[in-house]
Residue, then its C-alpha position, 0 to 999 in steps of 0.5 A: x453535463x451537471x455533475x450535481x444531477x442524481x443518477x437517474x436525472x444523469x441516465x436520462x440525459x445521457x440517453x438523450x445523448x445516445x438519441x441525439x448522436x454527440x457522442x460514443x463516449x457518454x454510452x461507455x460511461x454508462x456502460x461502465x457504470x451499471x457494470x459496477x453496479x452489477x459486480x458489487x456482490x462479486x466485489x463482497x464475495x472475493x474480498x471475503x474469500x482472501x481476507x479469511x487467509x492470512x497472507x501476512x508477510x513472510x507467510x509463504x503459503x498464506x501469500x500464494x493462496x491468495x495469490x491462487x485465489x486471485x490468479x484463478x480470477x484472471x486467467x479466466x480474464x485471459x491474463x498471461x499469469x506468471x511468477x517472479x521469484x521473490x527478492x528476499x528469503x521466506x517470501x512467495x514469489x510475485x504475481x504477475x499478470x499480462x492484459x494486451x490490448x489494441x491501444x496506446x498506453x502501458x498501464x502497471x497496476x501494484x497491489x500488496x497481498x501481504x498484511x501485518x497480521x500473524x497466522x491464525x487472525x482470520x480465524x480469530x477475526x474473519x471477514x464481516x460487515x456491520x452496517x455500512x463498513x466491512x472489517x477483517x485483517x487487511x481488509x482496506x490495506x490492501x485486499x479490497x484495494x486488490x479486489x478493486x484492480x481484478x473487477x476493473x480488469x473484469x469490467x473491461x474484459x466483458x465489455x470488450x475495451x481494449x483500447x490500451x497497449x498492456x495492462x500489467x498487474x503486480x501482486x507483491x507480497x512484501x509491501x508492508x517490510x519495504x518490499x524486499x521481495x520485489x523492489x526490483x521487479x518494481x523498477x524494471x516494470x516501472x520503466x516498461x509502462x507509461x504510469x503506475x496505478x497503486x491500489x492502496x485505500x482511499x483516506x476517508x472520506x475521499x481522497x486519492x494520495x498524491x504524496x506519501x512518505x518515505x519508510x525506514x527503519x534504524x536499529x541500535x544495538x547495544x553489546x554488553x557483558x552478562x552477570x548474575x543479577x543477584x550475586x554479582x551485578x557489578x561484573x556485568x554491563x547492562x546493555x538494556x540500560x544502556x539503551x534506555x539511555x540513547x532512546x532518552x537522549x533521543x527523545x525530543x529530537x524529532x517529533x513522533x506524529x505530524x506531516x513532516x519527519x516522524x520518528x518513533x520506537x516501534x520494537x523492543x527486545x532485551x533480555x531472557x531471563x530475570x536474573x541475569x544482566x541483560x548482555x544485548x539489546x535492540x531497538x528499532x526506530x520507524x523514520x518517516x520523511x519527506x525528503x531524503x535529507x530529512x532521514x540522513x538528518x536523523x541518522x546522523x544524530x543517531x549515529x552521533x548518540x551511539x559514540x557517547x554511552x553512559x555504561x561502560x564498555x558497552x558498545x552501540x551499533x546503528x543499522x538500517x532497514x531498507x527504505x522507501x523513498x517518499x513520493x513527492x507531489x508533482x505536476x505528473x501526478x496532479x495531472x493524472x489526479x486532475x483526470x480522475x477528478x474529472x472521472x469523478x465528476x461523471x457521476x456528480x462526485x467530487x474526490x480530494x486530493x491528499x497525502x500521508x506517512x504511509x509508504x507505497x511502491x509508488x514512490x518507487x515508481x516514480x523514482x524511475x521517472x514513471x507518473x504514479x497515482x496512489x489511493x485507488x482502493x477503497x476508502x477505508x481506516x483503521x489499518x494495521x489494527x483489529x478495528x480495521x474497516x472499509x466503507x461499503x458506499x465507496x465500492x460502485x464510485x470507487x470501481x468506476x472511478x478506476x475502470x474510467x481511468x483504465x479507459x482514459x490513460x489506456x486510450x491516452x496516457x499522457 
């Protein structure tokens, strides 16, 4: 079929198709795609609902009412709904939800619930849409990624296909710290199902990500000496100054934006009180990579750094942060990206294939040998910002999209 046909044009010829007996297969997508016309006003309403709660990391009650809120949608799915305790203190308890069918493949959808914004943002910021773009804290990353995956499930449940052996979803309410609450649960699930789904945004103005990143973070801390800064600053060791120091030293070294190693300073924190030496001082480092090798390369130079100090008997200490590995473009992955091309193709789109400096838990995924494909929420930008938005005209492709590609790797995963 032309892939360029309008809509309608396509509706006729696939009538004709039902007419003529081709196949069962052009039925269901269209099928498939007039159901996603229908839900685009259930989309709007359920994604209002959870970006008007703050669920930003760490807020345990936030987490667990939108996870509530996404629980009641699946239950009446007949989803098995479970928790798994969370990894890591101060942090809800993953979601967990079980779809069983009558097929072939073991699908694992991940969607993150948690955003970067603190308590009281969806007071101040709540969900709203001007013109084609909707704008609220994590609207893009993730809840309307999130949305996406339960109306896919939706659309599956009421028209009765169950061509696939399980479809798990799992909410994880640490992504954006790393997820130290589930990183685990990530990886034993990965290796129970076939492939893993994530329901990250789209990068504008259509794209699926086939890599992303590595993420870690390294602290150097300095230890110095308190002392009066008026009366008797000589006494003291400015542990502040000593830190300007190494982050100067460092300066240069890596570049701070681009699609190889990136590293920038992200969180500062020295002193209390304006007239004393400043005895400790912290800062974090946000390492972005490609290849492993590449973040031991900045480590060390680090490390390396934290030997030579300026101020005297001050003392620097390097850590790090849990990481995410990067997830590296493979033939896996472009060939389940050349399925959902084709999916595409069904209603005359095309999608683009891309990557970034944001990490997911798909690299996490496929660090246990199971094929991941990333970007399947809604094109979006802006994010981790209060300018944050998603584009409405990506709601029905998007939805089908993602449907149609149950539907295929249910059937057939590989």
């Amino acid at each position: 079929m032309n892939k360029n046909l309008p809509m309608s044009m396509m509706a006729m010829a696939l009538a004709l198709s039902y007419a003529t007996g081709i196949e069962a297969a052009p039925h269901k997508q269209e099928a498939v795609y007039r159901a996603a016309l229908g839900e685009r006003a259930a989309v709007l309403d359920l994604l209002k609902e959870i970006v008007d709660i703050d669920s930003g990391t760490g807020d345990a009650a936030g987490g667990a009412k939108v996870e509530a809120v996404i629980a009641r949608e699946l239950k009446a799915l007949g989803a098995e709904i479970r928790s798994e305790p969370a990894e890591a203190a101060g942090l809800p308890d993953n979601l967990v939800a079980v779809f069983h069918g009558r097929g072939k493949g073991r699908i694992l959808i991940v969607a993150h619930v948690d955003t970067v914004f603190g308590p009281g943002t969806a007071a101040a910021r709540p969900f709203s849409i001007e013109g084609d773009r909707a704008h609220g804290p994590g609207v893009g990353d993730e809840k309307a990624g999130v949305v996406n995956a339960v109306m896919a499930l939706k659309i599956l449940h009421d028209l009765h296909l169950q061509n696939y052996a399980a479809i798990t979803l799992l909410l994880d309410d640490s992504e954006e710290r790393g997820s130290p609450g589930s990183q685990k649960l990530i990886a034993a699930l990965a290796k129970q199902h076939d492939l893993e789904f994530n329901m990250e945004p789209g990068d504008p103005p259509d794209a699926l990500t086939v890599w992303r990143k590595g993420s870690a973070g390294v602290q150097i801390r300095v230890k110095g000496r308190a002392a009066h800064a008026g009366m008797a600053p000589q006494d003291g060791r400015n542990a502040a100054a000593e830190l300007v120091h190494q982050l100067s030293a460092l300066e240069g070294a890596f570049p701070h934006s681009g699609d190889g190693t990136t590293v920038n300073l992200t969180v500062l924190k020295s002193g209390e009180r304006t007239n004393i030496i400043p005895d400790f001082a912290e800062a974090t480092l946000n390492v972005r990579f490609r290849k492993p090798q590449e973040f031991d390369a900045v480590l060390a130079t680090v490390e390396a750094g934290a030997k030579a100090t300026l101020v005297p008997d001050t003392i620097v200490t390097i850590a790090r942060d849990p990481a995410y590995p990067p997830l590296t473009e493979n033939a896996q992955i472009d060939a389940l990206a050349a399925r959902a091309q084709a999916i595409y193709a069904e209603i005359g789109k095309t999608i683009a294939l891309s990557g970034n400096g944001g990490a997911s838990e798909s690299a996490l995924a496929m660090a246990e040998g199971t094929p991941a494909l990333d970007g399947l929420g809604l094109v979006g930008g802006g994010f981790h910002t209060d300018h944050e938005w998603i584009d409405l005209n990506s709601i029905v492709p998007r939805l089908y999209l993602f449907t149609r590609l149950l539907m295929e790797t249910g059937a057939k995963p590989h």
